[in-house]
C-alpha positions, 0 to 999 in steps of 0.5 A: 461470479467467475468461472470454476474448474472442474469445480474448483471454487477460486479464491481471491484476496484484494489487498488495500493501501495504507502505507506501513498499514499494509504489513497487516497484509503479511498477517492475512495471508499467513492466516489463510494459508495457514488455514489451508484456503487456496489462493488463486489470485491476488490483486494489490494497491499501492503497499498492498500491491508490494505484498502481493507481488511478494506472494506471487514470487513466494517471497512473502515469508522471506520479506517479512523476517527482512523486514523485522530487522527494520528499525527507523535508522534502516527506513530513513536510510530508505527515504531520499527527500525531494528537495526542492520539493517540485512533485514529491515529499520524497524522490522515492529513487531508493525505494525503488533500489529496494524493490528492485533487490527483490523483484529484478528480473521479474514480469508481471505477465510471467509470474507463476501465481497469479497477480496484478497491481493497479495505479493512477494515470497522472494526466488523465486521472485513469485508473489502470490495471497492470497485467504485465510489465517490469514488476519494479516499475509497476509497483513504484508507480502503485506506491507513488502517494500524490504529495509524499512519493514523486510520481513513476514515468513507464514509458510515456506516462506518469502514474500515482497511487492506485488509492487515488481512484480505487484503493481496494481492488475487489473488481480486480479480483473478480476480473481474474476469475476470483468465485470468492474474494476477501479484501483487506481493508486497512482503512476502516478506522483512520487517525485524527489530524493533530491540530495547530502544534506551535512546531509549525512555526519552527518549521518555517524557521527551518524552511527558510534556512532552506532557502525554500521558496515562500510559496513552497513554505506556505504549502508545508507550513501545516505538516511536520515537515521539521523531524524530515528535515532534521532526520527525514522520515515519512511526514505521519500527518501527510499519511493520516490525511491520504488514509482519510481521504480514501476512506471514503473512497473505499467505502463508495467502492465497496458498495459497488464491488462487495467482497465475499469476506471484509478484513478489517484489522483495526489500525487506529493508532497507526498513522501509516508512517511506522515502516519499522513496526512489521511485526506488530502490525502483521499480528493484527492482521492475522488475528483480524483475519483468523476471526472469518476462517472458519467461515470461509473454510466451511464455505470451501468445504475444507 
């Protein structure tokens, strides 16, 4: 139990990764503060980590009406595919640009609301908490999705997805003080991989067209990597196979670090790839999360 105030209880929020999942983090939050629940820290992975930091530079409202304009031509343009493929799907340089128009100038260590993010160290497989640093970095770092997003170099080290290890840092929220934590769990429920689609062979027809290397074919042959190359866009079943993987990870977390309150907004039709849909997918997220106010301002007192 972390420590209190002059009484007053602290409240956390944990906010998972998901990919465009995450905009159900917008929703959240809304609903939390619309419900008048203070919030004392929050801790993010990965696009969990990119809507937390709008929170903690009271940029979260003015991102979300941004984001709405977003249409799949806007999310493209955002999506600079790396080719050859040596570590990455996507360079993720642009995504960078983006963040950076948002958070320039910003520090971790300096933020006036609390916050921290986490990621992967890529040699060592450690998971590290970011205090401190250049925020553009540290959330390029927690976003970089091993296979679709290249891995992000600070300093001397390269890091990955924070979902690698730890894909909803409830024990963050703890280590900030947090006496309540509430964590939105984006991966409750996770699309099916599609099975063999006859579009893999066009796939390789484009690849070779490419000129990419046969063993570079083999590794993409089962993914549909041909809308990418025709019109690059987020591959969805490259996502859907992260979002199943940590599913389990979060599940064997939560068990160890158990939130007072769990979000989880059903996002079963999303894949995570739909970067254009904040609004739909922010709506779920804040009906989801109306569902437990009355409980946790009833347990605040308020």
């Amino acid at each position: 139990m972390g420590s209190q105030v002059g009484g007053m209880v602290k409240v956390g929020v944990a906010l998972g990764g998901g990919g465009a999942r995450g905009y159900a983090h917008f929703g959240a939050l809304f609903a939390l503060e619309r419900s008048g629940i203070p919030i004392h820290c929050v801790a993010g992975t990965s696009i969990g980590a990119v809507v937390g930091a709008m929170w903690a530079t009271y940029q979260h409202i003015d991102c979300y009406k941004m984001l709405r304009k977003l249409d799949k031509a806007g999310v493209r343009d955002i999506l600079d595919p790396e080719l050859p493929m040596i570590t990455g799907l996507l360079r993720g340089r642009k995504l960078y640009d983006v963040m950076e128009s948002w958070f320039k100038g910003y520090r971790v260590e300096s933020l006036t609301r609390l916050f921290c993010a986490n990621a992967v160290m890529l040699n060592t497989g450690e998971e590290v908490t970011f205090n401190s640093g250049l925020l553009s970095d540290v959330l390029r770092a927690s976003v970089s999705v091993p296979v679709i997003l290249s891995p992000w170099r600070i300093g001397e080290f390269s890091f990955v997805d924070g979902g690698v290890v730890n894909p909803l840092p409830v024990r963050q929220c703890r280590e900030m003080g947090a006496d309540i934590v509430i964590a939105v769990n984006l991966l409750g429920v996770v699309p099916a991989l599609e099975p063999y689609s006859p579009e893999q062979d066009e796939i390789k027809k484009v690849a070779h067209r490419l000129h990419l290397p046969e063993e570079v074919v083999e590794a993409v042959s089962d993914i549909p990597l041909l809308h990418k190359l025709r019109n690059p866009k987020v591959p969805e079943t490259a996502f859907a196979a992260v979002l199943i993987s940590q599913r389990a990870l979060v599940n064997a977390n939560l068990r160890e670090w158990a939130p007072d309150y769990l979000v989880q907004p059903d996002l079963s039709r999303y894949t995570g790839a739909e970067f254009h849909l904040v609004e739909e997918i922010s709506d779920i997220g804040l009906e989801t999360t109306e569902k437990i106010i009355p409980e946790i301002t009833g347990r605040l007192g308020l």
